[in-house]
KEZA-701789 format. One record per residue (C-alpha): residue in one letter; x, y, z. Coordinates in steps of 0.001 Angstrom, whole numbers, plus 500000, padded with zeros to 6 digits. Example, Ala and Ser with C-alpha at 12.3 -4.5 7.8 and 13.67 -1.06 7.14 Angstrom:
! KEZA-701789
A512300495500507800/S513670498940507140/
//
This chain:
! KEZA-701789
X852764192620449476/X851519194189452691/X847643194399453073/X845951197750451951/X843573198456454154/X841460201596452048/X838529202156454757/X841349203259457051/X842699205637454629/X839200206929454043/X838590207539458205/X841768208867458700/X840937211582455720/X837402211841456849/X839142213111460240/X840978215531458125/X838360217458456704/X836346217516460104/X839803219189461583/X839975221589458623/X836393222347458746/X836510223435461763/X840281225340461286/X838326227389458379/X835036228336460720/X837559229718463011/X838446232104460310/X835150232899459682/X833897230042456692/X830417228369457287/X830367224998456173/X828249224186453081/X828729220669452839/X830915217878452180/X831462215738448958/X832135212548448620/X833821212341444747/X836982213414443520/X836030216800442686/X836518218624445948/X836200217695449548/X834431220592451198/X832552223404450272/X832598226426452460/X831124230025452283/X832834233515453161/X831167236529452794/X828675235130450092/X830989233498448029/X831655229611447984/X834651227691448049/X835673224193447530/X838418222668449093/X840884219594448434/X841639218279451742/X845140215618451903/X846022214402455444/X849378213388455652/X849848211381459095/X852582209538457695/X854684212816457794/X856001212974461715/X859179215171463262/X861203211959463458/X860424210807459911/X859575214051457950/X860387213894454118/X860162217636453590/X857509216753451087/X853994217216449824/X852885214329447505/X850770216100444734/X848529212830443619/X847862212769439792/X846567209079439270/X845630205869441167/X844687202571440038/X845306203556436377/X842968206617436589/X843740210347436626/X842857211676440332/X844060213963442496/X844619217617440918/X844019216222437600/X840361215929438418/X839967218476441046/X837012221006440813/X839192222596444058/X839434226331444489/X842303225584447064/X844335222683447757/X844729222069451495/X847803219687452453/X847111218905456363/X850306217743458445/X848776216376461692/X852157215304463587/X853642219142462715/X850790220661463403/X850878222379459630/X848011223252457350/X850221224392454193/X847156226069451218/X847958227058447834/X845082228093445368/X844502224813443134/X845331226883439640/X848456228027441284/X849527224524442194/X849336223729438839/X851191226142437726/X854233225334439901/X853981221497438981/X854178222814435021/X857278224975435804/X859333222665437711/X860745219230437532/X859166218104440562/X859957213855440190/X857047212063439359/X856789209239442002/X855057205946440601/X853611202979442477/X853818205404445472/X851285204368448549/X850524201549450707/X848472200040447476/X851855200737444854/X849144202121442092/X849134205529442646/X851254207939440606/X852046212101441867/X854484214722441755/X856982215243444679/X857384218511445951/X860049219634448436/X858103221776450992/X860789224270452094/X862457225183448910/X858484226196447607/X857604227504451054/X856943230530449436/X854316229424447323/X851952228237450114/X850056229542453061/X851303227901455862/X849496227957458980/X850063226280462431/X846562223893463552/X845787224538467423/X843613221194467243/X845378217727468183/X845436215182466099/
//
Protein backbone atom coordinates (compact mmCIF):
# COMPACT_ATOMS: atom_id res chain seq x y z
CA UNK A 1 0.00 0.00 0.00
CA UNK A 2 1.39 3.39 -0.97
CA UNK A 3 1.88 5.91 1.96
CA UNK A 4 -1.05 8.42 2.63
CA UNK A 5 0.29 11.36 3.35
CA UNK A 6 -3.18 13.46 4.87
CA UNK A 7 -1.32 16.89 5.88
CA UNK A 8 -0.65 17.20 2.15
CA UNK A 9 -4.16 16.69 1.25
CA UNK A 10 -5.14 19.18 3.91
CA UNK A 11 -2.46 22.09 2.35
CA UNK A 12 -3.30 21.40 -0.96
CA UNK A 13 -7.23 22.05 0.05
CA UNK A 14 -6.26 24.80 2.36
CA UNK A 15 -4.81 26.40 -1.03
CA UNK A 16 -8.17 25.80 -2.48
CA UNK A 17 -10.27 27.77 -0.41
CA UNK A 18 -7.65 30.72 -0.28
CA UNK A 19 -8.02 30.61 -4.38
CA UNK A 20 -11.82 30.50 -4.08
CA UNK A 21 -11.92 33.07 -1.47
CA UNK A 22 -10.47 35.27 -3.30
CA UNK A 23 -12.46 34.11 -6.87
CA UNK A 24 -15.79 35.00 -4.73
CA UNK A 25 -14.42 38.69 -3.41
CA UNK A 26 -13.92 39.34 -6.99
CA UNK A 27 -17.59 38.95 -7.39
CA UNK A 28 -18.28 40.99 -4.70
CA UNK A 29 -18.41 38.31 -1.31
CA UNK A 30 -16.52 39.52 1.89
CA UNK A 31 -15.04 36.82 3.64
CA UNK A 32 -16.55 35.88 7.04
CA UNK A 33 -14.38 33.23 8.03
CA UNK A 34 -13.17 29.87 7.55
CA UNK A 35 -14.11 26.51 9.30
CA UNK A 36 -12.26 23.92 10.06
CA UNK A 37 -15.09 20.81 10.46
CA UNK A 38 -17.00 19.07 8.02
CA UNK A 39 -19.82 21.33 7.94
CA UNK A 40 -18.73 23.92 5.43
CA UNK A 41 -15.45 25.39 4.44
CA UNK A 42 -16.05 29.10 4.11
CA UNK A 43 -18.46 31.48 5.04
CA UNK A 44 -18.92 34.52 2.93
CA UNK A 45 -21.35 37.56 2.91
CA UNK A 46 -23.24 39.28 -0.15
CA UNK A 47 -25.40 41.95 0.29
CA UNK A 48 -26.19 41.05 4.04
CA UNK A 49 -26.80 37.63 3.64
CA UNK A 50 -24.26 34.75 4.53
CA UNK A 51 -23.18 31.86 2.74
CA UNK A 52 -21.28 28.78 3.40
CA UNK A 53 -19.36 27.08 1.01
CA UNK A 54 -17.98 23.38 0.40
CA UNK A 55 -14.74 23.84 -1.20
CA UNK A 56 -13.14 20.25 -3.18
CA UNK A 57 -9.82 20.83 -5.02
CA UNK A 58 -9.28 18.40 -7.50
CA UNK A 59 -5.46 18.65 -8.68
CA UNK A 60 -5.48 15.20 -9.63
CA UNK A 61 -7.82 16.16 -12.59
CA UNK A 62 -5.19 17.57 -15.46
CA UNK A 63 -5.85 17.98 -19.55
CA UNK A 64 -3.71 14.89 -20.13
CA UNK A 65 -5.44 12.74 -17.50
CA UNK A 66 -9.00 14.26 -17.12
CA UNK A 67 -11.76 11.70 -16.03
CA UNK A 68 -14.66 13.94 -16.98
CA UNK A 69 -15.64 13.56 -13.37
CA UNK A 70 -16.55 15.18 -10.10
CA UNK A 71 -16.18 12.75 -7.12
CA UNK A 72 -19.21 13.63 -4.80
CA UNK A 73 -17.60 12.22 -1.28
CA UNK A 74 -20.28 10.56 0.98
CA UNK A 75 -18.04 8.66 3.61
CA UNK A 76 -14.39 8.14 4.71
CA UNK A 77 -12.89 5.97 7.18
CA UNK A 78 -16.28 4.34 7.93
CA UNK A 79 -17.99 7.72 8.64
CA UNK A 80 -20.57 9.68 6.64
CA UNK A 81 -18.69 12.97 5.24
CA UNK A 82 -18.77 14.88 2.47
CA UNK A 83 -22.45 16.07 1.38
CA UNK A 84 -23.87 13.79 3.84
CA UNK A 85 -22.74 16.09 6.59
CA UNK A 86 -22.52 19.32 4.82
CA UNK A 87 -24.13 22.48 6.43
CA UNK A 88 -23.05 23.96 2.63
CA UNK A 89 -25.29 26.43 0.88
CA UNK A 90 -23.17 25.68 -2.33
CA UNK A 91 -20.88 23.05 -3.25
CA UNK A 92 -17.78 24.39 -5.00
CA UNK A 93 -15.75 21.63 -7.08
CA UNK A 94 -12.30 23.57 -7.96
CA UNK A 95 -10.29 22.11 -11.08
CA UNK A 96 -6.86 23.81 -10.76
CA UNK A 97 -5.06 22.20 -13.98
CA UNK A 98 -8.43 23.36 -16.21
CA UNK A 99 -8.70 26.30 -14.73
CA UNK A 100 -12.63 25.37 -13.75
CA UNK A 101 -14.62 26.35 -10.71
CA UNK A 102 -17.89 24.18 -11.54
CA UNK A 103 -20.92 25.42 -8.33
CA UNK A 104 -24.13 23.83 -7.85
CA UNK A 105 -26.36 24.83 -4.78
CA UNK A 106 -25.71 21.89 -2.12
CA UNK A 107 -29.74 20.92 -2.01
CA UNK A 108 -29.60 20.74 -5.71
CA UNK A 109 -26.66 18.38 -5.72
CA UNK A 110 -28.55 16.22 -3.79
CA UNK A 111 -31.17 16.13 -5.70
CA UNK A 112 -29.32 15.04 -8.86
CA UNK A 113 -27.36 12.25 -6.86
CA UNK A 114 -31.16 10.91 -5.75
CA UNK A 115 -32.34 10.95 -9.42
CA UNK A 116 -29.57 9.31 -11.11
CA UNK A 117 -27.50 6.22 -10.94
CA UNK A 118 -24.38 7.98 -10.57
CA UNK A 119 -21.84 4.63 -9.51
CA UNK A 120 -20.96 4.70 -6.11
CA UNK A 121 -17.09 4.42 -6.04
CA UNK A 122 -15.72 2.56 -2.80
CA UNK A 123 -12.21 2.47 -1.37
CA UNK A 124 -11.69 5.47 -3.74
CA UNK A 125 -8.51 7.85 -2.65
CA UNK A 126 -4.96 7.61 -1.95
CA UNK A 127 -6.10 6.11 1.71
CA UNK A 128 -8.79 3.27 -0.16
CA UNK A 129 -11.50 4.24 2.78
CA UNK A 130 -13.40 6.71 1.30
CA UNK A 131 -16.72 5.99 -0.41
CA UNK A 132 -18.70 8.86 -3.13
CA UNK A 133 -20.78 9.09 -6.03
CA UNK A 134 -19.24 9.55 -9.56
CA UNK A 135 -20.57 12.07 -11.64
CA UNK A 136 -19.76 12.58 -15.33
CA UNK A 137 -19.17 16.39 -15.64
CA UNK A 138 -20.31 17.04 -19.24
CA UNK A 139 -23.40 15.01 -19.53
CA UNK A 140 -24.68 17.22 -16.07
CA UNK A 141 -22.97 20.35 -17.34
CA UNK A 142 -26.14 21.81 -17.19
CA UNK A 143 -26.69 21.48 -13.70
CA UNK A 144 -23.63 23.52 -12.56
CA UNK A 145 -22.20 26.97 -12.78
CA UNK A 146 -19.16 26.68 -14.45
CA UNK A 147 -16.76 29.37 -14.36
CA UNK A 148 -13.16 29.79 -15.74
CA UNK A 149 -10.40 30.83 -12.50
CA UNK A 150 -7.95 33.70 -13.81
CA UNK A 151 -5.61 32.70 -10.73
CA UNK A 152 -2.73 29.98 -11.33
CA UNK A 153 -2.53 27.24 -9.53
Amino acid sequence: MAYYDFKKDIAIGERGEDIIREHLEEYGFTFVSNNKDNEYDLKMSFNEKEYKFEIKTDVYCRPDKDTGNIFVEIEARNKESGIKVSKSNYFVNYFPYLNEIWTIKTNKLKELINDNDFELKENSGDNCSVKGYVIPRYKFKKHFKVDIIKKKW
